[in-house]
N, C-alpha and C positions, 0 to 999 in steps of 0.2 A: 020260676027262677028270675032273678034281677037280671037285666038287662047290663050286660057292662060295657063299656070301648077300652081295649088298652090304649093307652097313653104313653108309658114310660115302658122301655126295657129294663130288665133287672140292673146290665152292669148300668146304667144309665142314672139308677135308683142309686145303688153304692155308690157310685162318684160324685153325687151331689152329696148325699151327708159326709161322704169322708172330707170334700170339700168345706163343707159348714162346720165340722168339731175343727178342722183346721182353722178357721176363718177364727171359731171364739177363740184357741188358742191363742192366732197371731194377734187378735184386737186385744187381749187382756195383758197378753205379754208388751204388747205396744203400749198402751195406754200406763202400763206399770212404767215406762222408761217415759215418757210423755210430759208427766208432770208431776213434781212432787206431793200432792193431794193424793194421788194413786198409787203411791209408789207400795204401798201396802198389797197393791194386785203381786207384788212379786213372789211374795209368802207362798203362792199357788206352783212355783217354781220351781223351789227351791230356795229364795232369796235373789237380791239383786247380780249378783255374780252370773249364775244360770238364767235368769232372764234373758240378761245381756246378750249370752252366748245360743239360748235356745231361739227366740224371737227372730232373727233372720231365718233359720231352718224352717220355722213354723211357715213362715210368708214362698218362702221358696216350694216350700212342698204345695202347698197351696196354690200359687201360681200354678207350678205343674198341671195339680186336680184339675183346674181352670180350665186348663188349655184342652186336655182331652175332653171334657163337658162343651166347651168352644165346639170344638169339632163333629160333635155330636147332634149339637142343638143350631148349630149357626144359620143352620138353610131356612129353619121356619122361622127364624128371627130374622132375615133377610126385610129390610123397610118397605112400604106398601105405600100408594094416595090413601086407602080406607084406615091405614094407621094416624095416617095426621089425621085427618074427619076424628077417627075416637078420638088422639086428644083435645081435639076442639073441643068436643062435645062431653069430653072427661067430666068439666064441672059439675054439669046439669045431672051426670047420673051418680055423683057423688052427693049433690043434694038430696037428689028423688029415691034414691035406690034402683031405681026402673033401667032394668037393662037395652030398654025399647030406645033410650036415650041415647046409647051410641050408636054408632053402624053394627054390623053384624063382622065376628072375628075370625081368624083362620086359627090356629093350634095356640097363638097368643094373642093378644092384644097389643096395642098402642100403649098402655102404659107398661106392660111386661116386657116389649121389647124396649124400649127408654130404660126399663130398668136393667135390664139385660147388657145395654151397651154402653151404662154408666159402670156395671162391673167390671166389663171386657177395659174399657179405658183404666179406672182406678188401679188394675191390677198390673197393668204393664207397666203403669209412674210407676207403681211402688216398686216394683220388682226391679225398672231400669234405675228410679235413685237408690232405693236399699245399696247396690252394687256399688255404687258411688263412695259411700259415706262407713261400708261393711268393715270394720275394725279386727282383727287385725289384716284380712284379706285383700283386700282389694283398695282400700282409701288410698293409703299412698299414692296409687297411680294418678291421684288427681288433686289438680291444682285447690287450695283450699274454699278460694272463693266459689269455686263449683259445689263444693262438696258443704255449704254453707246455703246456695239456693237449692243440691238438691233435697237436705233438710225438711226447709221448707214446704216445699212440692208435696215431698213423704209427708209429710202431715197432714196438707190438705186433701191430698188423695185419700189419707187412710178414714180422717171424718168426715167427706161424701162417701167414702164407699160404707163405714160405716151406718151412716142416713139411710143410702139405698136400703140398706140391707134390712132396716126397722122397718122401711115400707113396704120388701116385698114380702116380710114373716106377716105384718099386720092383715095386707092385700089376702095372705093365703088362708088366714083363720077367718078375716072378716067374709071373705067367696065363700059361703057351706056348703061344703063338697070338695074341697082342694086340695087340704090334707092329703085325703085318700087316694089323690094321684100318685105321689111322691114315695106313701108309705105300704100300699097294693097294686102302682100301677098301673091300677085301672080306674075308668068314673062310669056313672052311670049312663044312661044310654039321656033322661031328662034334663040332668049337669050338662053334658055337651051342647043337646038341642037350645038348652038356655044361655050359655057362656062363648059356647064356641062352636056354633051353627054352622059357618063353611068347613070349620076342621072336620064336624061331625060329617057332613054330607060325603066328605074326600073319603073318611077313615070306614064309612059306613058303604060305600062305593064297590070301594076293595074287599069289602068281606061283609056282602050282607045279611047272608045265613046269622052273624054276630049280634046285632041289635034287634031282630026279631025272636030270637030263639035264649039269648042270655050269653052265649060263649064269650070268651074275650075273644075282639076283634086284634090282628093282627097288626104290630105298630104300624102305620103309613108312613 
């Protein structure tokens, strides 16, 4: 039998894709009211009338996803000294390939948690200005010039977060083997030993009938 570690809980599985078809949602929806170049993404809608109106619900549910995924995952995203060393060292194993190149990881990495907490940030702008600027709900309450910087803000949050979000789909296909957390759960018992060698040792710790024998080891 293959050796596995679980990695993900199931409800843990669902809330990250419900999050992600949210996420293309509110980026297309967004992007369609953004600029008139795109404004063709609203076709996907219904037309510009229901973008208008869907596009904040999208972001808002989304936030939501967010938050209980937040709650979920935030302990082993907790920042570390051996996170800053990886991204010292980020460059040199993005030249080489050679994982030898950074320090050795707990359940994430140095650049996974940076990505991590550039989502946690983009998602609270967007969410606190969305509310600002939200037609017909809530804008009134605020004086115009506010509701003109928080505009702004919403934009630039929404194309970092968007960025992030290119590097950590790229990150997950270009790691071979990373997928298969997300979408089984589980990794191999060799993916850990090579990726994430203290998470493995913790997860392997707690149940180690698991990585000798093939069973899924129990989340840590």
């Amino acid at each position: 039998m293959s050796r596995t570690i679980r990695r993900y809980r199931d409800a843990t599985r669902v809330n990250h894709w419900i999050v992600a078809l949210l996420f293309v949602l509110a980026a297309l929806s967004g992007l369609a009211l953004f600029h008139p170049a795109m404004f063709t993404l609203a076709a996907l809608f219904g037309g510009g009338t229901w973008t208008r109106v869907l596009h904040p619900f999208f972001g808002v549910l989304m936030a939501l996803g967010f938050a209980l995924l937040f709650a979920q995952v935030v302990r082993d995203n907790l920042w570390r000294p051996r996170d800053t060393a990886w991204l010292r060292a980020a460059p040199r194993y993005v030249r080489s390939g050679d994982e030898r190149a950074v320090p050795p990881a707990g359940k994430y990495n140095g650049g996974q948690k940076a990505v991590f907490w550039v989502f946690a940030t983009c998602l609270l702008l967007l969410l606190l200005t969305g509310f600002v600027f939200w037609q017909p709900w809530f804008a009134d309450a605020f004086p115009i010039p506010l509701r003109r910087i928080a505009v702004v803000v919403h934009a630039a949050a929404a194309v970092l977060l968007i960025l992030a979000v290119i590097v950590h789909v790229y990150a997950a296909i270009w790691v071979e083997g990373s997928m298969r957390a997300m979408t089984r759960g589980t990794v191999s018992d060799a993916w850990a030993r090579r990726h994430h060698p203290i998470w493995r040792d913790e997860a392997v710790s707690r149940n180690p009938a698991a990585a000798r024998s093939g069973r899924r080891a129990r989340r840590p």
